[in-house]
C-alpha positions in Angstrom: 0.0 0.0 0.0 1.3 3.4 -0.8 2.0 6.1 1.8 1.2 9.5 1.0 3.3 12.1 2.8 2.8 15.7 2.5 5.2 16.3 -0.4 3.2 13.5 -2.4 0.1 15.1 -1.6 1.3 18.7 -2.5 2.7 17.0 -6.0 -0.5 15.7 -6.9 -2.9 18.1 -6.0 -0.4 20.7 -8.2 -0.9 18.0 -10.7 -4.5 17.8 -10.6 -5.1 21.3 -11.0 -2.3 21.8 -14.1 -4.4 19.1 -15.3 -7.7 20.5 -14.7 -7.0 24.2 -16.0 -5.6 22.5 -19.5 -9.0 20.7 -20.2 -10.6 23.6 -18.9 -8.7 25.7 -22.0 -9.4 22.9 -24.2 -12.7 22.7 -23.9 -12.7 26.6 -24.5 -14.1 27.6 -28.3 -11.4 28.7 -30.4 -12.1 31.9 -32.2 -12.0 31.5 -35.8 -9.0 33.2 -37.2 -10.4 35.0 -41.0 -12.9 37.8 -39.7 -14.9 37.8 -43.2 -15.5 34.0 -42.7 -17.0 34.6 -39.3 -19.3 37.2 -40.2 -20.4 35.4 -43.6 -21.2 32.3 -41.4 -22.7 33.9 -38.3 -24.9 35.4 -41.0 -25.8 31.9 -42.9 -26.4 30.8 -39.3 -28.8 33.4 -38.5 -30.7 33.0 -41.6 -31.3 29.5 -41.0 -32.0 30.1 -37.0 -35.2 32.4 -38.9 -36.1 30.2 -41.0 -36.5 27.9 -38.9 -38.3 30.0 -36.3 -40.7 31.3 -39.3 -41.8 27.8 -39.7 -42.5 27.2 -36.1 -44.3 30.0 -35.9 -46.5 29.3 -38.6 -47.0 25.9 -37.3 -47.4 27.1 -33.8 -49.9 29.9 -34.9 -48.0 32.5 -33.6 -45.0 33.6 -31.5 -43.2 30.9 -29.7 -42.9 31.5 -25.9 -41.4 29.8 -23.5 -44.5 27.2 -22.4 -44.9 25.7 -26.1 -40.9 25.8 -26.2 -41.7 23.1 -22.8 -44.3 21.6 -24.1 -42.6 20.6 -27.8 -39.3 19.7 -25.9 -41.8 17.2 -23.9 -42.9 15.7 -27.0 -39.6 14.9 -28.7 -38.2 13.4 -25.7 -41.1 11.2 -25.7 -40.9 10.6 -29.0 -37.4 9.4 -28.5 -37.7 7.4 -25.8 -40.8 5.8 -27.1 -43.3 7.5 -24.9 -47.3 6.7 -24.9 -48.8 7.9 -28.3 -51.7 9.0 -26.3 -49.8 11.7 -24.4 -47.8 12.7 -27.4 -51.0 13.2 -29.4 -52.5 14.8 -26.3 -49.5 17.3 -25.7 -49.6 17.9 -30.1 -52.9 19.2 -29.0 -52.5 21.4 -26.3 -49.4 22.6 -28.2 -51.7 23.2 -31.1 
């Protein structure tokens, strides 16, 4: 069995938190490096994000707030984890 003195634990508790700050600025998004490719695709992105929101909209019958936001991300989990048709028809409607 290992003994631990206090230099060991000093060594590896410096160890852990070197290790912990470099997945910490891993994990980190990069910025992107050409400004005009950044713009162009935070603009593309946008469009789509509209487009997207248009359709729901129309579906919805109006705005989307933040009940039928619940209330649809209800539904696809169900969907996906094979929930009772029943309910998911029942939450389409009050979502309707």
């Amino acid at each position: 069995m290992a003994v631990y003195d206090r230099r060991n634990m000093d060594r590896i508790r410096r160890d852990s938190i070197i290790r912990s700050q470099e997945m910490y600025s891993q994990s980190m998004p990069r910025p992107e490096t050409g400004a005009g490719d950044s713009s162009a695709n935070r603009n593309i992105k946008r469009k789509e994000q509209d487009r997207g929101r248009n359709v729901l909209e129309e579906l919805l019958d109006g705005p989307i707030d933040g009940d039928k936001l619940l209330i649809a991300a209800l539904i696809l989990l169900l969907i996906r984890e094979g929930g009772d048709k029943k309910l998911i028809l029942a939450l389409g409607y009050i979502l309707l």
